[in-house]
N, C-alpha and C positions, 0 to 999 in steps of 0.2 A: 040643450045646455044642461048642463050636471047639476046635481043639487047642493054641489060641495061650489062650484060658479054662480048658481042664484043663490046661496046662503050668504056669499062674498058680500054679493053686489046689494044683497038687501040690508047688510052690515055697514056697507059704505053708504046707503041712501041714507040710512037713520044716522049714520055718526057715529058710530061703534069704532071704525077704523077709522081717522085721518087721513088728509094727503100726508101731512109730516111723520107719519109712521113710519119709518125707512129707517135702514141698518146705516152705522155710521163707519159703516166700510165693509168689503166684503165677505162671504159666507168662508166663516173657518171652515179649513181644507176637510178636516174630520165631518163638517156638517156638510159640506158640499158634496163629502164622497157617498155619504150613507143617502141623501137628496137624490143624487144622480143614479146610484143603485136604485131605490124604487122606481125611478122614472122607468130605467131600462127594464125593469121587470113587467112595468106596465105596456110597456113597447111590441111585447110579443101580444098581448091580448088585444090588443085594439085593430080593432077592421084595421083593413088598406087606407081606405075613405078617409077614415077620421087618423090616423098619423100626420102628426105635421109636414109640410112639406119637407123642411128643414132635416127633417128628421128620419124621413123615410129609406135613405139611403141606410143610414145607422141602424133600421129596423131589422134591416137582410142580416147584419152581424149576426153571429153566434153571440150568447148572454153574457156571458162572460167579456167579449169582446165591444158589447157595446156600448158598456159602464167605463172599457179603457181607453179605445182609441175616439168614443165620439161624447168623450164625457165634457169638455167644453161646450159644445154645441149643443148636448141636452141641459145645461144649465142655464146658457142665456137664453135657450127656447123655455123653461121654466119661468125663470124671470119675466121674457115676454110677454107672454101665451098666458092668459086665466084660463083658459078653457082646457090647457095641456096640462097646468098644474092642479084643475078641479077635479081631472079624473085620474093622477097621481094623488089626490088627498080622497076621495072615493075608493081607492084599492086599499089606502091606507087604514080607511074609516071600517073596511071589512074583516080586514087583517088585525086591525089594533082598535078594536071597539073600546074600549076600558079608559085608552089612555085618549081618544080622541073626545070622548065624552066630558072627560076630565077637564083638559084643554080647553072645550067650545064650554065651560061653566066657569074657567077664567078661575081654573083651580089649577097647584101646582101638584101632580104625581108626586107621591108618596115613593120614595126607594129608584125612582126610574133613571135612566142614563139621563144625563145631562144633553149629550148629544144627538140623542134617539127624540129627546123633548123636541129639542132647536130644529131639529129635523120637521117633526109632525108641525108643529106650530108654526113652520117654515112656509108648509105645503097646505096646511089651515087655515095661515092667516089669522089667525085666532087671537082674542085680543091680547096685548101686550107681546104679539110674540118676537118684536125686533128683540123686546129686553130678556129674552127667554133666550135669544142667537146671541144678542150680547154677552148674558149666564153664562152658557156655554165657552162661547169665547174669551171670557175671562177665566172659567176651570179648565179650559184646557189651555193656558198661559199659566195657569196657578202647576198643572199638570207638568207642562214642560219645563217652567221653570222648578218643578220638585225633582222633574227627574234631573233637569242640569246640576238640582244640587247634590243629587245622591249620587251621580258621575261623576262631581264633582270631589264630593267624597269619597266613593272609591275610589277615584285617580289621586285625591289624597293620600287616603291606607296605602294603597301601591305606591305612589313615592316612597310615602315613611319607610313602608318594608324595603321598596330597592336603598332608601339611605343606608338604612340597619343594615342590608347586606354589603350595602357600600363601606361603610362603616369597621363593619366585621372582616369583611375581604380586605381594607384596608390595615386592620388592625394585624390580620394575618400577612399580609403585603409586609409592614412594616416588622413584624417581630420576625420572618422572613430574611428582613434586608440589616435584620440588625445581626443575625446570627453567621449572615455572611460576614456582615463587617468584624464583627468578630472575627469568624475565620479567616478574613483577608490578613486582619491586624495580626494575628497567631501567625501566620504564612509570612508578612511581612518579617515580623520579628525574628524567624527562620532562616528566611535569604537572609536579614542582616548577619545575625550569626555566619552562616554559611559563607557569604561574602567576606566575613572579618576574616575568618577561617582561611580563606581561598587569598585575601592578601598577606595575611602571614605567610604561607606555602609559596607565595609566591617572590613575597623578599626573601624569603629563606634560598627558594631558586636562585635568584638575582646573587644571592650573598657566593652561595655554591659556585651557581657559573664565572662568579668573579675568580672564587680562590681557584676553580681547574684552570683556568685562562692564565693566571701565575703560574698556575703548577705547569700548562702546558709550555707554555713562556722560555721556565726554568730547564722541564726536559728538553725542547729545544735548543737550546743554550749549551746543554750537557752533551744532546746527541751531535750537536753542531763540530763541539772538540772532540766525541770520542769518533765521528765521521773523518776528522782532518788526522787524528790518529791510526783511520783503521787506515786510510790513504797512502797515507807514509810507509805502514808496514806493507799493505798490499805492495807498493814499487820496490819495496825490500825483497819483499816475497816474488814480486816477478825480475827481479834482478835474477834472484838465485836462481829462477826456474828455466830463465835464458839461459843459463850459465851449466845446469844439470841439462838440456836439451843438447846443450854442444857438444856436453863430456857424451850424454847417452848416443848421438848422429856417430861420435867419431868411436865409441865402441861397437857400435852397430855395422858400420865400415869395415873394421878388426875382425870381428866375425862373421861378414860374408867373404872376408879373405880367406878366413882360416877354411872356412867349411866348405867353400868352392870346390876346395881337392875331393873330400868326402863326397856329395854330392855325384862328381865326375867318376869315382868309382863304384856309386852305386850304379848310375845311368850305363856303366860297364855292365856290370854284373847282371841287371834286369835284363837289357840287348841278350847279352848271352846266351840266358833261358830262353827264350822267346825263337833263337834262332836252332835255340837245340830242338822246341817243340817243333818249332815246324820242321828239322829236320827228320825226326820222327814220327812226322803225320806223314812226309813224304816217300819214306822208307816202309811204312807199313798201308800206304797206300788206303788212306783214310779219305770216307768222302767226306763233303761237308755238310752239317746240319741243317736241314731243311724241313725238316718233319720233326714234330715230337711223338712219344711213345702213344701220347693218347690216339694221336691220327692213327696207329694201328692195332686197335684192341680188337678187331677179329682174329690177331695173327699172335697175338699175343700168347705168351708161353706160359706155367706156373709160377709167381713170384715166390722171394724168400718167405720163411717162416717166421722172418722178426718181427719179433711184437709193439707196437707205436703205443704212444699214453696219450690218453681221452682228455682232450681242455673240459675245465667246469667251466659256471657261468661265471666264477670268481678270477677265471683266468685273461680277462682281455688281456690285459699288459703284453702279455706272452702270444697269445694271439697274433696281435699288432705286430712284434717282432716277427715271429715266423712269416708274416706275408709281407714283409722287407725283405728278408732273405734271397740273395740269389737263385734264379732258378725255381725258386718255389711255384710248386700245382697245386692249385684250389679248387677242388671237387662237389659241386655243390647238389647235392638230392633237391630238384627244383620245388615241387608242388609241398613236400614237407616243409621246407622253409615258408613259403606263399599263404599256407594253410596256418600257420602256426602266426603268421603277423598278420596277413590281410586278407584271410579265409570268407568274408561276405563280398567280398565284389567277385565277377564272373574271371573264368580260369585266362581266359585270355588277356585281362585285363591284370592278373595276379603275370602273369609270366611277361609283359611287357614289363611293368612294375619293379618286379626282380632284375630283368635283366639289363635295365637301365639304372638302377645300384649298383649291379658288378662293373658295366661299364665304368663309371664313376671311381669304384675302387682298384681299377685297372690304372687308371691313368692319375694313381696315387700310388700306388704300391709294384706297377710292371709286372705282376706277379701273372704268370699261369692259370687262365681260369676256364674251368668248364662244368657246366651248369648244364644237369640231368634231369629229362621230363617224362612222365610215363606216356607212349604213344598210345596206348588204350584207352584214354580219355579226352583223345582231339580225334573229329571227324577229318577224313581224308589228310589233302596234303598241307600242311601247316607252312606257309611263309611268314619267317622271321626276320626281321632288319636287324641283326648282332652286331652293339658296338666292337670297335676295334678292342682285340686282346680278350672278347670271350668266346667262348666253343660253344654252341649248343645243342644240344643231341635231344632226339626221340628215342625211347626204346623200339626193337624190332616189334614185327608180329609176333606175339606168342612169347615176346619175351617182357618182362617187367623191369620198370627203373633200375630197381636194387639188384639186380640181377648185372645191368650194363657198368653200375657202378663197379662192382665186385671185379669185373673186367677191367674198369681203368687203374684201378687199383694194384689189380695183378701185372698190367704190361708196365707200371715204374720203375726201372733199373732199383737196385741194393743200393742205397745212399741219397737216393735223392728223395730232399724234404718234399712228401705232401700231405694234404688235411681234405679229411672227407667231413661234409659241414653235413647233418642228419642225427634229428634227435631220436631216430628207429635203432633203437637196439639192435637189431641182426645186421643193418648194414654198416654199424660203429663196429661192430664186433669183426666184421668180415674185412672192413680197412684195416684197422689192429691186426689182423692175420697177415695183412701183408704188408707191414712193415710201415704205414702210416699212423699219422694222429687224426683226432675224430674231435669233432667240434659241433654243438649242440647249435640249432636252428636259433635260438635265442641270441648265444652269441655274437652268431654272425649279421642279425640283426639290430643289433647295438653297434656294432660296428658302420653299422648302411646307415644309423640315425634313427631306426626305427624305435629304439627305445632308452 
């Protein structure tokens, strides 16, 4: 038995403690916790043996663990047990000499915790020590009820201050909503004007639409009679007009009479030519036309020496006319042309190009067309599909375009219109010599639509 056990028990023989010594309820939570911490502390140092039974399991905890989860069970083992609580006030006695001495002379510590007292004096036994748990228990109510008041009080300041900004946010809220209303009221007052504004404008309308709806009233009224008068005149007017269509049918009659005659002696006089030509093709034993000069320009002789005039660009008008003209030949240097409007696409594609233009201008104009390519710059034999009404030539070997053209030019009879289209100087000049006009690439390309 411990000496902290027979100092109890020799306390309770003499009368030092009572039975009626007992706390009048149980150990504040703060004295209980700090009670059950030494217990556990004393848990690891005590033999196997001597551990309570109770307790034994608790002792395996880790320290820390065995003040938390077996802290019930070493309290009422405390309570129980003097002998578990005399060697908990014996650790105690080792640890805190000063204050246990203090205690056991039934004196109160000078500066000490309160709860550290209730504690020892808990585990001492020591006299008066329920009124020492009690102490306790009342400063630590005196405690908690100081701190409810000072939470208390600060959760007051925080109110006050959330008021004040309540307060303040409100006062800002409202100076806020006054400045709207203001503005709303300004704004209000603005439609109203506006509004006033906008029903004047609008009787005003009403007033307007009223006087046009008179006014259109009236010009109806006006165009109604001057309609029933144009009425009148128009049956006037188409009386007379019946009346000039009879007189104009029955002089129109009078003069297919009169000119009937004339007429009949022109249709004389034409016959007559016509039967004189052909008695004269028959007498001079003329073949008929079947070929033109151009189909023979190997055979071709020297043309005249007359000199033809060069179209500018300024000249289409005249242009145009001469490819109306009867009989007229259109001589066209092909790659000059091709080069001169659509020089970047490939040559074959330049010469279908063209010569699907002159068709087109064939079968607007009837006019004579042949259209010259230099053969020294198509490999082999070239197959061409030539609308109806154009001619189109390669130059020989060894011979060049300008060269073939100068030939069709030379085989045209004296009189008959044709145009060499070539903006090359030598072969404008060498038509001119024989008795043609010469016509720039451009032009004739204004002509196709090209420009």
């Amino acid at each position: 038995m411990t000496k902290s056990a027979q100092h109890e028990r020799r306390r309770t023989r003499s009368g030092t403690i009572s039975s009626d010594e007992s706390l009048r309820g149980p150990l504040p939570e703060a004295v209980r916790r700090h009670v059950v911490e030494a217990a556990a502390e004393v848990l690891a140092a005590l033999p196997p043996d001597d551990v309570p039974v109770p307790l034994r399991r608790i002792a395996k905890f880790r320290p820390k663990a065995r003040a938390r989860e077996g802290g019930s069970v070493i309290a009422k083992q405390l309570e129980a047990d003097p002998d578990f609580r005399g060697r908990v006030a014996e650790a105690l006695r080792a640890a805190e000499p000063d204050l246990v001495s203090t205690l056991e002379r039934g004196e109160a510590p000078a500066g000490a915790d309160t709860v550290q007292v209730a504690a020892a004096a808990y585990l001492l036994r020591s006299e008066g020590w329920p009124e020492r748990v009690e102490t306790a228990r009342a400063e630590l109510a005196r405690a908690r009820e100081d701190a409810r008041e000072a939470q208390a009080v600060q959760e007051a300041a925080q109110l006050r201050a959330r008021l004040e900004e309540a307060r303040a946010a409100r006062a800002a809220e409202m100076d806020k909503l006054r400045a709207e209303l203001k503005g709303a009221k300004a704004e209000i007052a603005d439609l109203r004007r506006k509004l006033g504004e906008e029903r004047r404008v609008a009787r005003e309308a009403v007033e307007r639409a009223a006087e046009l709806d008179a006014a259109r009233r009236a010009e109806n009224e006006e165009a109604m009679g001057a309609l029933g008068a144009v009425e009148r005149e128009l049956r006037t007017v188409r009386a007379k007009l019946a009346s000039a269509e009879t007189a104009l049918e029955a002089h129109r009659k009078a003069a297919r009479e009169g000119r009937s005659i004339e007429d009949v002696r022109l249709r004389l006089l034409l016959d007559t030519l016509v039967d004189a030509a052909q008695g004269v093709r028959r007498e001079l034993n003329l073949p008929s036309v079947i070929s033109r000069p151009a189909d023979h320009v190997a055979a071709s002789g020297e043309a005249g020496t007359a000199h033809g005039r060069s179209l500018s660009e300024n000249d289409f008008q005249l242009f145009h006319e001469l490819l109306t003209l009867p009989g007229m030949h259109l001589i066209v240097d092909g790659y000059n042309v091709t080069k001169t409007g659509y020089g970047d696409i490939p040559l074959a594609d330049q010469r279908a190009r063209l010569i699907s233009g002159l068709g087109g201008l064939y079968s607007q104009t009837r006019a004579e067309i042949t259209v010259v390519f230099d053969g020294a710059q198509v490999e082999g034999h070239v197959a061409v599909q030539a609308p109806r009404g154009v001619r189109v030539l390669f130059s020989r070997p060894g011979q060049i375009a300008d060269e073939l053209i100068a030939e069709l030019a030379r085989a045209e009879p004296p009189g008959r219109v044709f145009v060499v289209v070539s903006s090359d100087q030598e072969v404008a000049a060498s038509a001119r010599r024989a008795g043609g006009r010469t016509a720039t690439a451009g032009l004739l390309l204004r002509r196709l639509g090209r420009f």
